[in-house]
N, C-alpha and C positions, 0 to 999 in steps of 0.2 A: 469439379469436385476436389476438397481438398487433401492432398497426398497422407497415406497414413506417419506417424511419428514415429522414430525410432526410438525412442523413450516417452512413453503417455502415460507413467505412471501418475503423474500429477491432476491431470485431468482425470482418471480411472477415480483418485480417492475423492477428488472434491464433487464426483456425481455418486459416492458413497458405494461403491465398489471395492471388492476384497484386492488388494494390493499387496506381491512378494514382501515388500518391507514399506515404512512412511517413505513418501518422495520427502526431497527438503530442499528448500529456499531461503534464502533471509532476505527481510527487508532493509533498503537500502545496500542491496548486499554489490552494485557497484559503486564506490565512494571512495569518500579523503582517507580513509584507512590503508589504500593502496598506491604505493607509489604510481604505479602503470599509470592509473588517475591522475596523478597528480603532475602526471608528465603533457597528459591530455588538458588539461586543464590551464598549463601555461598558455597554452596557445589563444586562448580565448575566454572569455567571462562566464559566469556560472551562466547565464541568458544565453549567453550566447552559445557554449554547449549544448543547451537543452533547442536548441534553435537551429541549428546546424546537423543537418540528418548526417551528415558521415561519421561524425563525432560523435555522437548521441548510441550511432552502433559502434563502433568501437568501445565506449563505457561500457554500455549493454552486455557486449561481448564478454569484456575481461570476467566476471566472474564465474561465467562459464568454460572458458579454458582454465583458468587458473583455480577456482575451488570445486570443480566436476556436478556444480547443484542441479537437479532434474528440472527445474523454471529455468527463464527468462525472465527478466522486468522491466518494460521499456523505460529507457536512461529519461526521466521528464521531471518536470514540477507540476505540486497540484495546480498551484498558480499560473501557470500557464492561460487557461480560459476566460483566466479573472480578471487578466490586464485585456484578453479580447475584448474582454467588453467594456472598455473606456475609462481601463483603472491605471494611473501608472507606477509601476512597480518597478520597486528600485531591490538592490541585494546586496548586503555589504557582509564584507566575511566575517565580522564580529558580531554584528546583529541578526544577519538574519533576513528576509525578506522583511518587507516595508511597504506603504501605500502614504506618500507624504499628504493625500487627499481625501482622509478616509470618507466613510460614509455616514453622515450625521443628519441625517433629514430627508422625508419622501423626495424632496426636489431633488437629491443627490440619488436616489433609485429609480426615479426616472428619467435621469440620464444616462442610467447603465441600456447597454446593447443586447440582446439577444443574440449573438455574433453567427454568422454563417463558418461554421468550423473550416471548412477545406480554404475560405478564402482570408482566414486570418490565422489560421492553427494547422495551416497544412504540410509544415515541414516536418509535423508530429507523424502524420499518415506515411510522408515520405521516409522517418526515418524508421516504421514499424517495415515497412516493405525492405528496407534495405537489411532489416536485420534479420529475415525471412531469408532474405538471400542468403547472409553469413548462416546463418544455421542449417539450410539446406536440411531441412526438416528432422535436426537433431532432438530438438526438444521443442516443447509448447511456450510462444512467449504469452505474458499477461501484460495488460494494457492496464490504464489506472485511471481514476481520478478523483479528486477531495469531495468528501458530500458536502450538499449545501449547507449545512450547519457550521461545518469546520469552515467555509468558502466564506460564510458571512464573519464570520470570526474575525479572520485575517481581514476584511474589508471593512469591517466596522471599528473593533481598536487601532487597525492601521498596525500594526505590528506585533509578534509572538505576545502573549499577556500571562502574565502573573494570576491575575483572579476574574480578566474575565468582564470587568466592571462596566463596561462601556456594552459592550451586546447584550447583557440582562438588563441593562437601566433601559434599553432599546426594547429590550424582553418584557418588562412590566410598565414602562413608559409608554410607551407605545407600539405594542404589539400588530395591530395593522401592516406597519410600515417592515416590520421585522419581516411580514410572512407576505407581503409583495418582493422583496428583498429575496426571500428563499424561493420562493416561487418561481422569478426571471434567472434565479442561479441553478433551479430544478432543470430547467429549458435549456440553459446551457448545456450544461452537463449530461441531459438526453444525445444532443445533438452531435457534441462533441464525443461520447464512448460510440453513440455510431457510426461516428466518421472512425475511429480506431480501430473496430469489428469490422468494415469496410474494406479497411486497409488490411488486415490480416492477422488482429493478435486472436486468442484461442481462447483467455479466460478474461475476466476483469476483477478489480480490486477495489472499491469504493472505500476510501480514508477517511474516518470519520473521528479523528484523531482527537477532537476538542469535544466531543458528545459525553465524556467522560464528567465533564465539567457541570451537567443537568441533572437536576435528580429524575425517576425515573418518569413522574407525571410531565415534569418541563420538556422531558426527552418526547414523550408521547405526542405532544405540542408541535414542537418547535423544528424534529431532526427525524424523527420517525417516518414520518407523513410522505416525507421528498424522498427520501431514499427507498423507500416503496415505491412510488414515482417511478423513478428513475428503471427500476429493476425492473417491475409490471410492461414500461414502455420498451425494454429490452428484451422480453421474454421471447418473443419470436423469432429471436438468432441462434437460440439455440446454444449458447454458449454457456460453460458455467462461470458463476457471478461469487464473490468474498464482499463481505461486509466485516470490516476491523474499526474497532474501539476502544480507545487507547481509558482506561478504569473503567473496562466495562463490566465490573463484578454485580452492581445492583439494578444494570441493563440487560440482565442476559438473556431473559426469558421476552423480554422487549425486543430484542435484535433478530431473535428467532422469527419472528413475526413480519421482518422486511421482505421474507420471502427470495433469499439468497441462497447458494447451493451449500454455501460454506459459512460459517463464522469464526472470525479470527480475534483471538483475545489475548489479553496482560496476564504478564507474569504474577500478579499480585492474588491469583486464584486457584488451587493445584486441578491441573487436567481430570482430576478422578471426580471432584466436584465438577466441572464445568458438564463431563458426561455423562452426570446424572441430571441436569439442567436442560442438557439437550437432547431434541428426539434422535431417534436414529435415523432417521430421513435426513436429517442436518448433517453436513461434514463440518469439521473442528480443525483451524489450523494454529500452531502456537506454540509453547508459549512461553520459549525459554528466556531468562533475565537476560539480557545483551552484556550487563557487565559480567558475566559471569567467563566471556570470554575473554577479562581482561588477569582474570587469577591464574592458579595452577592448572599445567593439564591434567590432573591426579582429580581435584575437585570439578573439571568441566566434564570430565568421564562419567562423574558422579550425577552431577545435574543433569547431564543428557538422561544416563539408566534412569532416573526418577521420571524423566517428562515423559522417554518412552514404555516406561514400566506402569504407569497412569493410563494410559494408551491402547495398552496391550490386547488384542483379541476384538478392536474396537474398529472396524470396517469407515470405510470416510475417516480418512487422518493424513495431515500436511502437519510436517515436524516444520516448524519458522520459532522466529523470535518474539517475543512479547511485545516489538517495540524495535526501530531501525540501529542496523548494529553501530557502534561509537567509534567515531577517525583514529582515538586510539587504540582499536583492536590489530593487535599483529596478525599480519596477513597466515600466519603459521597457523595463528590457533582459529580461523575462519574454516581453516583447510582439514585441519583436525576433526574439527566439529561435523563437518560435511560428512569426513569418511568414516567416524562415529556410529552414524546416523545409517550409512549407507553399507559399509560391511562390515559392522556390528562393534560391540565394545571390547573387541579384544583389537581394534584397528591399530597399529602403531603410531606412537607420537613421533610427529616429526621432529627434527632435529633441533630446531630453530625455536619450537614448541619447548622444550624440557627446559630450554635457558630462562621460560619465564619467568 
């Protein structure tokens, strides 16, 4: 049996439970923002970080001693599963991940793999255990990974996209091959969150980052279907599940639907709208703008009291970002933010904080 947590508030609101105050997290909240990282990071390739289980908890770790957040988020990429299965995948620090081989034809999706997680994605297993260890059951970690939507995205234009052009021409060209495509990345991505639950993370996170990009029928299609999948084939762990969508304002009543504990949304929507949109069955994580920790601490005080003042009295609630925070955020005002959040808006600005 697994030992109880000495902070489980996070896990209490994402099963929709009365909570002292919001737990809070950010996404991406270990990264290039932080030196510490960036010190970790000489040592080896962004791959190879995410590849390396000592390093991957050391990432993991820093923004938990260093910004006090009640998560965890195992240090990984979505892409990770996606080169498992016979993609090769390059990263350059200007672009961005890459596939110099994208995926243009059913003969190129039937040579993707179904990959056996532990025997190609097992340093991920390895590095959830080690960071068990470091936490010594301080807090709850969350495991992750991309939905198939966003997964074929990046495998079909072969690189970040502008508009997209290539996976809808795939989308109304030939749709078959689209949803064979999401289909053997649905089986992944089964395989591989239960090797992660295996291993020992507590919640999961499904990224469904590019789903923003469909309108709400093509979502129903094309992005909906798998991630339901995915979640329905997890349900007997027993763990709670997030489903995040990066413009998911004309999604939202759609997302509710994939059958997740939680849904996590853009700052492009105010929280008072979003929970009237959602049942109270559903927990709500979100959804503050990310740049907004690049201004004064006088106006992130302000933004917080609104996201939390939206919020307020509302049972199932994870205070996060709308969106992963930006490498130019100063580690001050991450730290701010956290203890904003956590013992209330009269928290002091740190020092480092006021000079912004």
């Amino acid at each position: 049996m697994t030992p109880a947590l000495k902070n489980d508030l996070f896990l209490r609101a994402c099963r929709g439970e009365k909570t002292e105050r919001p737990p809070v997290w950010i996404m991406r909240q270990a990264g290039r923002y932080m030196p510490e990282y960036q010190e970790i990071r000489k040592k080896t390739s962004f791959l190879g970080l995410c590849k390396t289980p000592d390093l991957a908890a050391q990432a993991t770790m820093l923004p938990v001693d260093m910004l006090g957040v009640d998560a965890a988020i195992l240090f990984s990429d979505i892409l990770i599963p996606v080169e498992a299965m016979g993609m090769e995948l390059e990263f350059s620090e200007h672009k961005g991940p890459s596939f110099p081989r994208p995926v243009q034809s059913r003969m190129d999706v039937d040579r993707l793999l179904v990959p056996e997680p532990v025997a190609h994605t097992g340093f991920v297993a390895e590095a959830i255990r080690e960071i068990n260890r470091r936490l010594s059951g301080r807090l709850p970690l969350i495991g992750f990974a991309g939905a198939p939507f966003t997964l074929a995205t990046y495998m079909v234009e072969g690189e970040i996209s502008k508009d997209f052009s290539r996976v809808k021409q795939m989308m109304f060209s030939d749709p078959e091959t689209l949803h064979t495509l999401l289909d053997r990345i649905t089986e992944t991505v089964i395989r591989y969150l239960e090797m992660q639950i295996e291993a020992g993370i507590h919640a999961y996170q499904i990224f469904d980052t590019w789903a923003g990009s469909l309108s709400p029928v093509h979502y129903r299609s094309f992005a909906l279907p798998y991630v339901r999948r995915i979640v329905d084939s997890l349900q007997r762990h027993g763990i709670p599940s997030i489903l995040y969508v990066n413009g998911s304002c004309a999604l939202l009543e759609d997302m509710v639907t994939a059958g997740t504990n939680v849904v996590s949304v853009d700052w492009r929507m105010s929280l008072a709208n979003v929970r009237e949109r959602v049942p109270a069955s559903v927990s709500i994580q979100g959804n503050l703008d990310p740049v907004s920790l690049l201004g004064t601490p006088a106006i992130l005080r302000e933004e917080t009291r609104r996201v939390l003042e939206d919020m307020k009295g509302r049972p199932g609630y994870v205070f996060n970002l709308g969106h992963g925070i930006l490498p130019s955020t100063p580690v001050s005002m991450a730290k701010y933010l956290v203890s904003l959040v956590q013992k209330g808006l009269d928290a002091p600005v740190p020092s480092k904080a006021q000079a912004v």
